[in-house]
N, C-alpha and C positions, 0 to 999 in steps of 0.2 A: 016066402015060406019061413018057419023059425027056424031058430039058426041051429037049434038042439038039435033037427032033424039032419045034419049035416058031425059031421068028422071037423075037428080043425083043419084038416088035411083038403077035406073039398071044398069046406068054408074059403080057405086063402086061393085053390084052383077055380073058385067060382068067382071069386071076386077079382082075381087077374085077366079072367078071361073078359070080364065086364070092362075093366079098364081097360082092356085091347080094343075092345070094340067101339069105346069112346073117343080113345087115343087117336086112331086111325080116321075115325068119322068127323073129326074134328080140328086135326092137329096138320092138314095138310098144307090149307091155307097157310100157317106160320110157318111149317118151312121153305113153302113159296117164298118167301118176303124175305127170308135171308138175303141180306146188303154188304156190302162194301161202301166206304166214307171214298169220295172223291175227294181232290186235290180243291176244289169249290168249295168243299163242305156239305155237299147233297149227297143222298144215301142212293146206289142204286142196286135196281135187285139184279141177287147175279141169274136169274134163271128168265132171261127175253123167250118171247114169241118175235119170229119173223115172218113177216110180211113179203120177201121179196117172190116173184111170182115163180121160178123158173123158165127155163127152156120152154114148158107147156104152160100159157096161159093159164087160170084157173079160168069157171065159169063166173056169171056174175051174180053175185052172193053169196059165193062159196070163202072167201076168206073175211067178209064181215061175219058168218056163222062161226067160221074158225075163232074166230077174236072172242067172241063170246062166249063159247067154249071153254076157250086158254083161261078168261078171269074169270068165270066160273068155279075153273079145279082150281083157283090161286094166285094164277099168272098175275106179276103187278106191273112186268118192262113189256112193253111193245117197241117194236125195230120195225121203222118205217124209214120211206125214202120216195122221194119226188117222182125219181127215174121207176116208179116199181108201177107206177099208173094205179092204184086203190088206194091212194088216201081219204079219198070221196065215201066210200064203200065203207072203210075200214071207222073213218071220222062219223059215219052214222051207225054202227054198230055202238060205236065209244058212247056216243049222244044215248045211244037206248040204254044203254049198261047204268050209266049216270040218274037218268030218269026213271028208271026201274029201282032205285036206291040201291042196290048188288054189291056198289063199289061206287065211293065217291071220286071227285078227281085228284081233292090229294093225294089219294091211296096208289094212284097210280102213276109208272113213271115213263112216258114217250120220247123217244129218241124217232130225228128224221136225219135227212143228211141233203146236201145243199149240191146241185147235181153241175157238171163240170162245165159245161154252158152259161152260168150264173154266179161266175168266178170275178165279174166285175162288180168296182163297190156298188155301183148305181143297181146293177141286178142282186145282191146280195139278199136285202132287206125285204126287195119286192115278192123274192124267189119266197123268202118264210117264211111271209104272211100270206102269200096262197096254200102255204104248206099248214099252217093254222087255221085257218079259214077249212081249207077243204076239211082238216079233221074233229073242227066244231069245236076246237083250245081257244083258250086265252094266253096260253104261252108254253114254248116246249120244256121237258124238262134237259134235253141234249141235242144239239143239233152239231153234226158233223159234218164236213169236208170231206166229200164221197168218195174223191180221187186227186192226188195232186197232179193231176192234166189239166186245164182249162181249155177251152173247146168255145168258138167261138158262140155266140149269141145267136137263137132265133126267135122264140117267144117261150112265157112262163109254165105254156103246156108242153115246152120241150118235145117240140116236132122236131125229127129226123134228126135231133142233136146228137146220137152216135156218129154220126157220119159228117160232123163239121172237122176245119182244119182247128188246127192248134192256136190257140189266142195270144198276142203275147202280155200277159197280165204277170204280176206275181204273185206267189205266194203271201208277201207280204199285204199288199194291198187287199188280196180277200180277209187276209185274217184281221186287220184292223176294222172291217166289216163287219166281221163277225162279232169282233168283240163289243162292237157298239150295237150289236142284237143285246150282250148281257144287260150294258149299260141302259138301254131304254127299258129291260125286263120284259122282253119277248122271249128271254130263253135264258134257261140258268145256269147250264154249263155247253161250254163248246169244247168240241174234241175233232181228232180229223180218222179218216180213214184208209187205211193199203199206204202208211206211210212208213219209211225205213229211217235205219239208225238216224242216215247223213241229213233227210231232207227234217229230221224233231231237234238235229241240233242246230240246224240253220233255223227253224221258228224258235228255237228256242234263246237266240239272239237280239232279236226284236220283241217277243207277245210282252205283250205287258197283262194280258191273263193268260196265264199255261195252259195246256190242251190239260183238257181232264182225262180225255182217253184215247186211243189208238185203237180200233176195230179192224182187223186182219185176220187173217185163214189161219185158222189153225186146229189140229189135230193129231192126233199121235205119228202120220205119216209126211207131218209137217208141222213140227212141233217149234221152232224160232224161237229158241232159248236165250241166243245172246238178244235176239230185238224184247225178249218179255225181258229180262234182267235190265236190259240199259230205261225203258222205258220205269221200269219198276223203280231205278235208281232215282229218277227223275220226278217220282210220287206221281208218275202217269197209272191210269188204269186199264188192264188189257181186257179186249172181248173178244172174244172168236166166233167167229161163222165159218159154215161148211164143217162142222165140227163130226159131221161123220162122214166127210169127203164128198158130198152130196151125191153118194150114192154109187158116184165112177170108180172109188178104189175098194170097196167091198170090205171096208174095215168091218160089218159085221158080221164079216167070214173068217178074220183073224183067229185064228188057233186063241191066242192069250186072251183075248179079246173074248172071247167063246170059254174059257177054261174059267174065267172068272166070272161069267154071265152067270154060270153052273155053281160055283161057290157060293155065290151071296142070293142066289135065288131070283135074279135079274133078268132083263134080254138085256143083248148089246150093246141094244143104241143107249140104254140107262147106265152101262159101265162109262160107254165115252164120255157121254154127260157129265158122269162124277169125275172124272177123268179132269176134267177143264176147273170145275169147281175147285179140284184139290192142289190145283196149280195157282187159288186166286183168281182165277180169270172168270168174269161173268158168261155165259156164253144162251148164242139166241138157237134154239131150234125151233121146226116148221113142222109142219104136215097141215092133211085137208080131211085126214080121217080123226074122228071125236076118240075114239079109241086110244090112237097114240099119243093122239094130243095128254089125255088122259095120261097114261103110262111114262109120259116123260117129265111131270110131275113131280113121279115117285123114285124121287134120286138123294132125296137131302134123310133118309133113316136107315142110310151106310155109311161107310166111309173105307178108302182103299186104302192099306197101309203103304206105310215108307218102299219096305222093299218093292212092292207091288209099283208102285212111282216108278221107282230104279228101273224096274223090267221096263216097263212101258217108256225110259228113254231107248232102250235098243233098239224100239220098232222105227225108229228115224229113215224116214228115206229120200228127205226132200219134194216128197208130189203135190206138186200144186196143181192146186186145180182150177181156179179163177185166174187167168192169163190175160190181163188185158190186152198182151200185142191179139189176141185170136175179136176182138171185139170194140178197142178203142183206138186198135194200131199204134202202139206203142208200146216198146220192148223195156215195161217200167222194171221190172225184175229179173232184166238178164244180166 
């Protein structure tokens, strides 16, 4: 309509509301992709989709549909891992995404993790390349060291490998493994996983590539400040999973947690989210519903202030939730 027929006044309200609605239909995607520079030199994004199944299986199809979903609203990290049983599933979603032009495979960046049974060097290289293979790569962009347990050998499809004894392998021997995945270019950075202060300065003795990241629990009711500073000091990269306690400690019942939801016009689980972001830390969340998948997205057009931080260190109370003595028998964190 001509613009005479307007006020300057509804003129500049008609055209902000325009650019609201551009903004938002458009602008999502880029705050998806907000990275962080690894200690490699690779960009990773801090906002992953997780893959791991839970306690309840999903059905099958249900987290390649999720996958598709997640890079869909923007999603560019996926967290995968051996031990989660859908990288088949998950690796034919990737393939459709790909083929449907949506999102190329540079755009996107895959993390797997190298499961405690395949700790030896001979199993190290074999274990990746079915981990490649299943998800239809030509190479990952992160592969980690799932648990520093190694757990004796039984085959690449890790049957009943929870329940093997303890291997005696080391540390160092996988990771000299590992880093000859860099060196052939199956994989561009390696990092390890649930690893503490002591056992990052003993690899940190021998790698001749440094871990690029460290992926551990964490969230406001286990928040590990001195392992994010020491790892931080080291140009390690932190990521958290379980970042809303996966659900057993009800952090999206927390009073503060809830008071702030209501200020910024948010649900909870997108407070915790920014929560992780504003500490730096990349962090993966899940679900199987398109909805929240959706909703957890929309975290990167706030930001929590300083003091707001400060509060959210009081909620500290040490609960962890991922115990490996309750499932690997080993009391790695007592």
């Amino acid at each position: 309509e001509p613009l005479e027929r307007f006020s300057s006044k509804q003129w500049y309200q008609r055209r902000v509301r325009g650019f609201k609605r551009l903004f938002y239909s458009t602008s999502l995607h880029f705050f998806v992709m907000a990275t962080a520079t690894l200690n490699s030199g690779h960009q990773i994004p801090l906002l992953a989709f997780g893959c791991w199944p839970g306690l309840t299986p999903a059905q099958p199809g249900q987290f390649g549909a999720a996958v598709k979903v997640a890079v869909e609203n923007g999603i560019r990290h996926i967290d995968e891992a051996a031990i989660y049983g859908n990288e088949v599933e998950v690796g034919s979603a990737l393939h459709d995404l790909f083929e449907s032009g949506k999102v190329k495979r540079e755009e996107m960046f895959i993390t797997s993790k190298l499961w405690n049974s395949c700790h030896r060097k001979e199993h190290v290289r074999e274990s990746c390349l079915k981990t490649i293979k299943d998800l239809q790569l030509n190479y990952l962009d992160l592969y980690l060291i799932h648990w520093p347990h190694p757990q004796k050998f039984t085959d690449y499809a890790l049957t009943n490998s929870f329940h093997q004894p303890w291997d005696h392998v080391s540390l160092q021997e996988t990771w000299g493994a590992m880093e000859a995945l860099v060196e052939e270019g199956l994989v561009r950075s390696i990092g390890v996983s649930n690893f503490n202060v002591q056992l990052i300065r003993d690899l940190w003795t021998y790698a001749k590539i440094k871990p690029a990241v460290n992926q551990v629990e964490l969230h406001p009711y286990l928040q590990q400040q001195r392992l994010v500073n020491e790892c931080t000091k080291l140009g390690m990269h932190m990521t958290a999973y379980c970042p809303f306690g996966n659900g057993r400690l009800a952090l999206d019942k927390d009073h503060y947690v809830q008071d702030l939801a209501k200020k910024y016009g948010k649900n909870p689980v997108q407070i915790l989210l920014r929560w992780s972001l504003e500490r730096k830390i990349s962090v993966i969340t899940k679900s199987l519903s398109d909805g929240h998948i959706i909703e957890n997205c929309k975290i990167f057009d706030f930001s929590l202030t300083a003091d707001e931080m400060m509060q959210f260190s009081k909620l500290e109370r040490n609960s962890r939730i991922c115990q490996p003595n309750d499932f690997l028998f080993i009391p790695l964190f007592d």
